[in-house]
N, C-alpha and C positions, 0 to 999 in steps of 0.2 A: 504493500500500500504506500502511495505515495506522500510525503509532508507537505503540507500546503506549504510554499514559499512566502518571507517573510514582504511586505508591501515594500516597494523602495522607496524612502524617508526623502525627498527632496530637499528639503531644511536641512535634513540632519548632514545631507551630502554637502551642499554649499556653505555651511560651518565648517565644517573639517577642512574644504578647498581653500576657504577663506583663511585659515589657521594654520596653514601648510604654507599654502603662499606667504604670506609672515612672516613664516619660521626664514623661508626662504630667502625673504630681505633679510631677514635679522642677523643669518649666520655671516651677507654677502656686507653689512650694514656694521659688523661686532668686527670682522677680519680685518674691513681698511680701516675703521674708528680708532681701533687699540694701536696701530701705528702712528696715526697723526696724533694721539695724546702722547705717544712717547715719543715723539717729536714737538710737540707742543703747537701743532696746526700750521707748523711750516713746509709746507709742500714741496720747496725746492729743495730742503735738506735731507730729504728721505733717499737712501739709498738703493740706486736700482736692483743691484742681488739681496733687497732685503722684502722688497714687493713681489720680485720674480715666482719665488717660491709659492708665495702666498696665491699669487694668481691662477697658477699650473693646479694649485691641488683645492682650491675655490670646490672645482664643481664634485670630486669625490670627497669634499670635508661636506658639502653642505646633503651630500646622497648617507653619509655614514651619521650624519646631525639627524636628519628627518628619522632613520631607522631607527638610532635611539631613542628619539622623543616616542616613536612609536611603540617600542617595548615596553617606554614605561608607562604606556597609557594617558601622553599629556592629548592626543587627540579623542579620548574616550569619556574621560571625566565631566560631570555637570559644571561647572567653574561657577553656574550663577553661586552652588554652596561650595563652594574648594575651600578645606580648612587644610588643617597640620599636614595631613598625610598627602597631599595633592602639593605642597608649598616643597614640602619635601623629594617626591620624585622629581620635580619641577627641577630644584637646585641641584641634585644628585648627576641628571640626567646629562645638565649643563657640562659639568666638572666634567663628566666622562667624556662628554663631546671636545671639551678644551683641551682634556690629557689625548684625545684621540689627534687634533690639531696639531699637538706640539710634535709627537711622534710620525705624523704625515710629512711635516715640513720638512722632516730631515732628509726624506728622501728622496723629496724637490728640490732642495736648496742647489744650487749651481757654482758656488765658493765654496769655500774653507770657513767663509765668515761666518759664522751661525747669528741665528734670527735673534735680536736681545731679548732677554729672561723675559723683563715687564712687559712684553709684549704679550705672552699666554696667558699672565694675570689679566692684562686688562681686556684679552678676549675674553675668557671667561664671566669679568665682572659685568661688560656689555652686554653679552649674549643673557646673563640672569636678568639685567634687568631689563631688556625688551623682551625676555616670554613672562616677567613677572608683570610687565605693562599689559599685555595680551591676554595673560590669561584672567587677571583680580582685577584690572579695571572694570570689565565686565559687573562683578559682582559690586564695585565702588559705588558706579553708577546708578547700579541697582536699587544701593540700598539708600544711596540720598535722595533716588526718584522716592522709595519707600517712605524716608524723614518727610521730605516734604509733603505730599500726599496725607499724608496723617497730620503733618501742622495745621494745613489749612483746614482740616475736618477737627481738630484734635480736641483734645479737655484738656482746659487750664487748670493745672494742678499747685495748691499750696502746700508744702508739708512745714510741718508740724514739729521742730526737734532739728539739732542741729548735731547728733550725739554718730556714734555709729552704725546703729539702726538705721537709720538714715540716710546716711552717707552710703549706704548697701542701696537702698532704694534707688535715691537720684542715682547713683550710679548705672543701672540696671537699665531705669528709665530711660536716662539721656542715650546710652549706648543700646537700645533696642530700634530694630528697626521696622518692628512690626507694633509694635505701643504703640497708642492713641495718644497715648499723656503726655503733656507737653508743663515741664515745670516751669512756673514763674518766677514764686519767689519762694523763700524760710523764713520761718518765725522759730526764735529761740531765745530762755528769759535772759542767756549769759552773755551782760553785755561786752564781755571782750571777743565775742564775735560777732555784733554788729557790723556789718559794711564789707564782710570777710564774703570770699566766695565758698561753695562748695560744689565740683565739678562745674563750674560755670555760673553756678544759678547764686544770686547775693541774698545772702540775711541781713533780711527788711527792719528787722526790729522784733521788739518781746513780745507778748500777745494783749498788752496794749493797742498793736500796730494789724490785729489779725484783721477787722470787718474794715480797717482802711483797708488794707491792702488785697483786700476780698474785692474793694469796690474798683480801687485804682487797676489792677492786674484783672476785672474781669474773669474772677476766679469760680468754676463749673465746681470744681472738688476740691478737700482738704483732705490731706492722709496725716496723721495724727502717729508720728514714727518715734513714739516713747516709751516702750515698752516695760521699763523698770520704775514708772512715773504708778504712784499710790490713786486708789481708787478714787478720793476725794479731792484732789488736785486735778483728775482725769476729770471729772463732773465739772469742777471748775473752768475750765478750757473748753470743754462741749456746751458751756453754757452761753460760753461767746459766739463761740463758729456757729452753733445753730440761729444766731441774730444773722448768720451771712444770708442761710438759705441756699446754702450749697450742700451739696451731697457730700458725705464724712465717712472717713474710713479711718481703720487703725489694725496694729501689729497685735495678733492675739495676745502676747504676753512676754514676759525676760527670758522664757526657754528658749525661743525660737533663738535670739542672740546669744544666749550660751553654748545650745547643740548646733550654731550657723546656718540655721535654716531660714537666713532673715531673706526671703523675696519677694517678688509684686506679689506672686501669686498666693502668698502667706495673710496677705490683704485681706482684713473683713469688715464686710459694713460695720458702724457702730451702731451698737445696740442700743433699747430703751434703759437694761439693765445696767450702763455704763453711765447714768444719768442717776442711778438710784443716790447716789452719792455715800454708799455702804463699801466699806471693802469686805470682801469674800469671810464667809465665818472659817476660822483657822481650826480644822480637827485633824489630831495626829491619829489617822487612820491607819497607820501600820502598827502602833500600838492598842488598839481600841480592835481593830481586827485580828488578833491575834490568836482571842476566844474562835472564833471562823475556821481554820486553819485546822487540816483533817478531818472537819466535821461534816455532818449529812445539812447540807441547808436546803427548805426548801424556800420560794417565794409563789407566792398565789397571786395572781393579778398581774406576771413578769413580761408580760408581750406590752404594758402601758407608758406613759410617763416616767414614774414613780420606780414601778415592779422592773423594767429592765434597764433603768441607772445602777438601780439594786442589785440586780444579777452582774451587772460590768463591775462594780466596785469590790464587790464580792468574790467573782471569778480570777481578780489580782491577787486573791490573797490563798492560793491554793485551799481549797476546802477538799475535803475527801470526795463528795459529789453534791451538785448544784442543781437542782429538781426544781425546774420551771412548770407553773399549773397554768392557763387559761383558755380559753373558750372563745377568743377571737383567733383561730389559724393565722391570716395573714400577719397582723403585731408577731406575734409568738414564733412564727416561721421567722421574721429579720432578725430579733436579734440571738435567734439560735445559729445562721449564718453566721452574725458576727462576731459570735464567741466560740464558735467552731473554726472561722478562720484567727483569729487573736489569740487563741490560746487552747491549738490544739492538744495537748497533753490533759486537758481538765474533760472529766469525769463526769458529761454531762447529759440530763434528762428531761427531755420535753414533753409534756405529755398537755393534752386538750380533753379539759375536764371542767365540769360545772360544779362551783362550791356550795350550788342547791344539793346537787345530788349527794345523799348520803350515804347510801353503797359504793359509790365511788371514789367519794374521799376515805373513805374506812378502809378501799381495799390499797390506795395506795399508800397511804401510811402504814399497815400493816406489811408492806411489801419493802418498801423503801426505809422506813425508820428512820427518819429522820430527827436530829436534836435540837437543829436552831430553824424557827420560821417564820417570814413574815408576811404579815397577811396584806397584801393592798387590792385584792381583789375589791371592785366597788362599784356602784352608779353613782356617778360624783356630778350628774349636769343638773342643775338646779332647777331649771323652767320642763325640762324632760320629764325628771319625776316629780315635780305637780301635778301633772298631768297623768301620770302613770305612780303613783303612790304604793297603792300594790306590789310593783314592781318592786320598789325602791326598799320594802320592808322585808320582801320572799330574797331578795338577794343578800341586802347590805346586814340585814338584822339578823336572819336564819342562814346567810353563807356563812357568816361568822361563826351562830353558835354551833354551826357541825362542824366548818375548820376546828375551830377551838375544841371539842368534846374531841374528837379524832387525836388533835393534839394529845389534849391530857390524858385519854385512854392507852394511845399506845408511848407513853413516856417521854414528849417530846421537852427536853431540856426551858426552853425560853421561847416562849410566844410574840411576837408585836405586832398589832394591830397599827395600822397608816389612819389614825385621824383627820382634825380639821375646826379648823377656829368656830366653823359653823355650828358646833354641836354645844358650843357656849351660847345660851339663850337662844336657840333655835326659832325662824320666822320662816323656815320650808324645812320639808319633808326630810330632804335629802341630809340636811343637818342634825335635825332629831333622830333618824335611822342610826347616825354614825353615832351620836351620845347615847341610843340605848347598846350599838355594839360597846362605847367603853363599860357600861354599865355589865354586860354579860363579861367581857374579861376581868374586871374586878370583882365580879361574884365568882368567877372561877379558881381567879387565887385564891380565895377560901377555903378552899375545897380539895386543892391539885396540888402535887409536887412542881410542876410547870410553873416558872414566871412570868405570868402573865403582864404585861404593858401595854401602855398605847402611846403612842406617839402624834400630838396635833400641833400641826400648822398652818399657814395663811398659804396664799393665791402662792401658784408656782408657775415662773415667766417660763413661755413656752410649750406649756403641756398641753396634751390632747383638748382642745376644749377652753382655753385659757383666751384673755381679751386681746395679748398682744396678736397673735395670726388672725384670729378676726380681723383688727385694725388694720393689715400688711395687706390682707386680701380686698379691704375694700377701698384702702391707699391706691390700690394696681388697678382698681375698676374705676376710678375717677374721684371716690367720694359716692355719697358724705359717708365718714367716720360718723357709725352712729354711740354716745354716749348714754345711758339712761335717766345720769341725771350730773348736775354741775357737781355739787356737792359730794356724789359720793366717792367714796375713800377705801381702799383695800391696804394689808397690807401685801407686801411681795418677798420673793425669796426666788433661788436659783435653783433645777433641780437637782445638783450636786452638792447646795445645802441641805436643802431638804434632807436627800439620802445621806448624809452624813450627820444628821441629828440621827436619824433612825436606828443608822449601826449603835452610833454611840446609843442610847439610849437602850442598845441590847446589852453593850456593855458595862453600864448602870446600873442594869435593872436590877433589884432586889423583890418585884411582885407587886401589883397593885398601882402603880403610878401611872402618871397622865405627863408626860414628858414636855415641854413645849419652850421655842426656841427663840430669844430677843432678838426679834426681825428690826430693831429701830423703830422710827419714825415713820404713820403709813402716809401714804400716796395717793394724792387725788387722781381719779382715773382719769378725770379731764388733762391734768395735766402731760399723761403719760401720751394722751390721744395726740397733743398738742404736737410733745415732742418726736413721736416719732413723724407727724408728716415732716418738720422741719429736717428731722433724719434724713427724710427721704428726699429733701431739693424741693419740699414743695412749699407754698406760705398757707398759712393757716389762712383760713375763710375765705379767701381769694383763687389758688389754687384747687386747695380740701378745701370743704366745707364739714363743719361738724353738726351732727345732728340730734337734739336731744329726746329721745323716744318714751321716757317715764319707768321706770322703777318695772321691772318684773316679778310676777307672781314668786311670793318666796324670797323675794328679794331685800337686804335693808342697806340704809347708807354706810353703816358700818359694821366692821366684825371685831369681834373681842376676842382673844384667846383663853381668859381662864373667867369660871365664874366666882362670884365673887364668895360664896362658901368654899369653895377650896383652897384659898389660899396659894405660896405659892413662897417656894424657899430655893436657893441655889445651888446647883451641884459643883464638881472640882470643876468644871468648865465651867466660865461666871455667865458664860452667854447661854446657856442651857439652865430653865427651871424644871423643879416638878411641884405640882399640884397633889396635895392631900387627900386622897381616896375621900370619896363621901358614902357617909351612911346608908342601906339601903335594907328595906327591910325587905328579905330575900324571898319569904315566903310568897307575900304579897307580889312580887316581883316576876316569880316563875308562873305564877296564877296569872299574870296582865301579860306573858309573852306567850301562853297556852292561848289565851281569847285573840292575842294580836295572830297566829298562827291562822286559826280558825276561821278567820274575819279575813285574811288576805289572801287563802287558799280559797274562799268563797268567792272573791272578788268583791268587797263590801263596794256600796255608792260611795262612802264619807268615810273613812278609817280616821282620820284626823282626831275625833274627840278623844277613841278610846289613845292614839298614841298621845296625847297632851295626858289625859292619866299617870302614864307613866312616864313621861316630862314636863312635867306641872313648869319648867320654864318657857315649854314651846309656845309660843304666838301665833294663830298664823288666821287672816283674812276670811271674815264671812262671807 
């Protein structure tokens, strides 16, 4: 069978012809050049048996040049990308052609007098630099057509930091020739490099001089290249550039300049949380996880927010095996890839299971035995379960109490429930659910060798469900950012706080407590809405508009974290409190979760009253 023949490249044939012919001048161009330099461009002192030679073996030096060039594939190579190893055959091939030139002439020469030395140097150094002209102009050309093209379209870029971080960036920037970004100016608070350059671009001044020089420079974007700069000086500085209305970005953090990973591509928008003006809660998690370490852990709820921060922070600390539960496949299915690819040596089990079902949590704990567990399994949307109440009780109230009985039954060491500030005086369902589950773990440390805990906190930026991707997604759709009301106030936390109260609080726990973490000062949602469109390059009310909608079912303008009969003392961590168990009288208790049972496997019309019974602080809307 025959091979289809390859199409004949017309381009590709008049490149090479073109490149040939070149070569051709260049070798006839290098041989008389290197003589008139070592004669200094005196034509009448050049001696005739010194040319002679040179002329006679012209046409077999320039047939022995082409052949080399062609071994070493200087007619092959793309030259638009000719790096090191193209640079290199390039000059190799040279030399060889020179050393072949010097060796020819001997055999043409027609005296005694031999051709002078400098004569083969400065063939040589001609001949490199006209195929170095030939072959990297090309690419020279290329890439300033590339510069330009991207200035006149480009984004004015101000960075932020005059430090090393920085000077990685601009560098990056100014010598890329595919970047859009085009740097104007730096801002940096140290005045002794005021007026100084950095790869070209001048420090304008301290960040006094930022929304001038925003205005003067026409500035599209600010990269904020400070990475070892504390979280409240960071706030500080975003509270300016956000008056620019330009789009803001910054270096994740001081690792990336330690391990020298500092590049564009390291780049990330800044976030709302970079505005909380909190720095990060500091938990020495290699010590507090320690308890972890060989053990059976499971997490319930691990495919969410919360449940699979839990399994990644967990999974670093070798446990003997990591027993993931939930009921949504897809969640559950990523980040079991991503802890199968991270760390493959760990001991791990994913299984899809409903914390209703109660032959199915029984059989896996009696199969897996697990020691350490923590429960986030939940329905945590607030306006959802109003609406679906029912729901919110069969899951949130009775997935617990069969986790938990499963626990204590078959011996599991330390229990934690994932609370939530909501279940402090509760005005929706979904809050009261979660105070009666603290209610059943604290009736069950009574009773169980298990330590039972709970662990509650406020809003957590970023989770399934949470105001800031609302806000991003309807930032993207034009507006309006809708608020529900001016007023009201959340607190926030990161999900890596979060999960790092939780651990610690397993490491804590002595049974019975309600762990809960000083998140600061809360946050008006308005204002958060505010700043991310300015985040985003947009102006409040003019670009966004913001739109205020009123208060949803279950809804209040603020949330508290402890009530005020619990009280509320510090642990060895002074940012971590716990909350004093409350009295419950237990009888009466399991009697009101028997009728809650009954009432919500019926489907009641109105469960509300009977659960305010058994949360006499619940509120909630006739």
């Amino acid at each position: 069978m025959k091979k289809d023949k390859k199409p004949f490249n017309v381009k590709l044939f008049y490149r090479r012809t073109c490149l040939i012919i070149y070569d051709i001048i260049s070798v006839v161009f290098a041989s008389y050049m290197a003589v008139l330099i070592r004669y200094e461009f005196h034509l009448d002192t050049i001696p005739d048996h010194f040319l002679e030679p040179i002329n006679r073996f012209l046409p077999v030096n320039i047939v022995l040049t082409l052949l080399v060039f062609y071994l070493f594939r200087l007619y092959h190579s793309l030259w638009a990308f000719a790096g090191e190893n193209e640079l290199q055959n390039l000059v190799v091939s040279c030399v060889i052609s020179a050393a072949l030139n010097s060796v020819g002439l001997q055999f043409f020469k027609t005296t005694e007098q031999p051709v002078p030395k400098s004569y083969y140097f400065l063939y040589m150094f001609v001949l490199i630099s006209m195929m170095f002209i030939s072959r990297f102009s090309y690419r020279f050309l290329r890439s300033m057509k590339h510069k330009q093209q991207n200035k006149k379209n480009g984004i004015s870029v101000m960075v932020i930091g005059a430090g090393e971080a920085a000077n990685v960036i601009i560098k990056e920037i100014v010598n890329s020739n595919f970047s859009t970004m085009v740097i104007r100016c730096i801002i940096d608070d140290d005045q002794g490099k005021w007026g100084r350059y950095i790869q070209g671009i001048k420090v304008a001044g301290g960040r006094d001089r930022i929304i001038e020089s925003a205005d003067i420079y026409d500035i599209d974007e600010i990269i904020v290249a400070m990475p070892s700069i504390s979280r409240s000086e960071l706030r500080k500085i975003l509270e300016i550039c956000k008056e620019t209305n330009c789009k803001l970005r910054s270096l994740p953090g001081m690792y990336q300049l330690v391990n020298g990973e500092v590049n564009v591509s390291k780049l990330r928008d800044v976030e709302v949380e970079d505005l909380l003006g909190r720095d990060p809660i500091s938990v020495d998690l290699d010590s507090i996880l320690g308890y972890v370490q060989n053990k059976v852990v499971l997490v319930t709820g691990g495919g969410g927010s919360i449940g699979s921060e839990l399994c990644r922070q967990i999974a670093c600390h070798k446990p003997k095996q990591l027993i993931i539960i939930d009921i949504y496949e897809n969640n559950v299915y990523d980040i079991q890839q991503e802890l199968k690819t991270k760390y493959p040596e760990l001991k791990l089990t994913v299984l899809i299971a409903s914390v209703r079902n109660t032959n199915r949590m029984n059989c896996i704990f009696e199969k897996y035995r697990p020691e350490i567990v923590y429960h986030a399994a939940a329905h945590k949307h607030v306006p959802l379960m109003e609406d679906s109440p029912n729901e919110a009780v069969k899951n949130n109230v009775f997935g617990t109490w069969k986790t938990a009985q499963a626990a204590a039954f078959y011996g599991v060491k330390k229990f934690v429930l994932i609370s939530t500030d909501k279940a402090v005086n509760p005005t929706n369902i979904m809050g009261a659910s979660k105070r009666i589950c603290e209610m059943i773990i604290q009736t069950f440390n009574n009773h169980y060798d298990t330590e039972f805990v709970a662990v509650r906190f406020g809003n957590v930026l970023g989770s399934n469900g949470s105001v800031i991707p609302l806000f991003r997604k309807q930032i993207m759709a034009g507006g309006p950012v809708t608020v529900t009301h001016p007023d009201i106030i959340r607190y926030f936390m990161t999900i890596p706080e979060a999960v790092s109260l939780v651990l610690q609080a397993g490491a804590y726990a002595k049974g019975g407590e309600i762990f809960v973490l000083d998140m600061g000062e809360p946050v008006k949602i308005l204002d958060l809405a505010e700043n991310l469109i300015r985040l985003s390059g947009y102006r409040v009310g003019e670009d966004i508009k913001i739109k205020f909608t009123g208060l949803r079912p279950g809804e209040k303008l603020y949330e508290e974290l402890l009530m005020d009969e619990e009280g509320m003392k510090e642990t060895a961590n002074k940012l971590i409190h716990v909350g004093k168990p409350i009295e419950i009288d237990e009888m009466q208790f399991f009697l009101q979760l028997k009728k809650l049972k009954e009432e919500s496997k019926n489907e009641s019309g109105d469960i509300r009253p009977l659960i305010q019974e058994i949360v006499p602080t619940y509120h909630y809307s006739v």
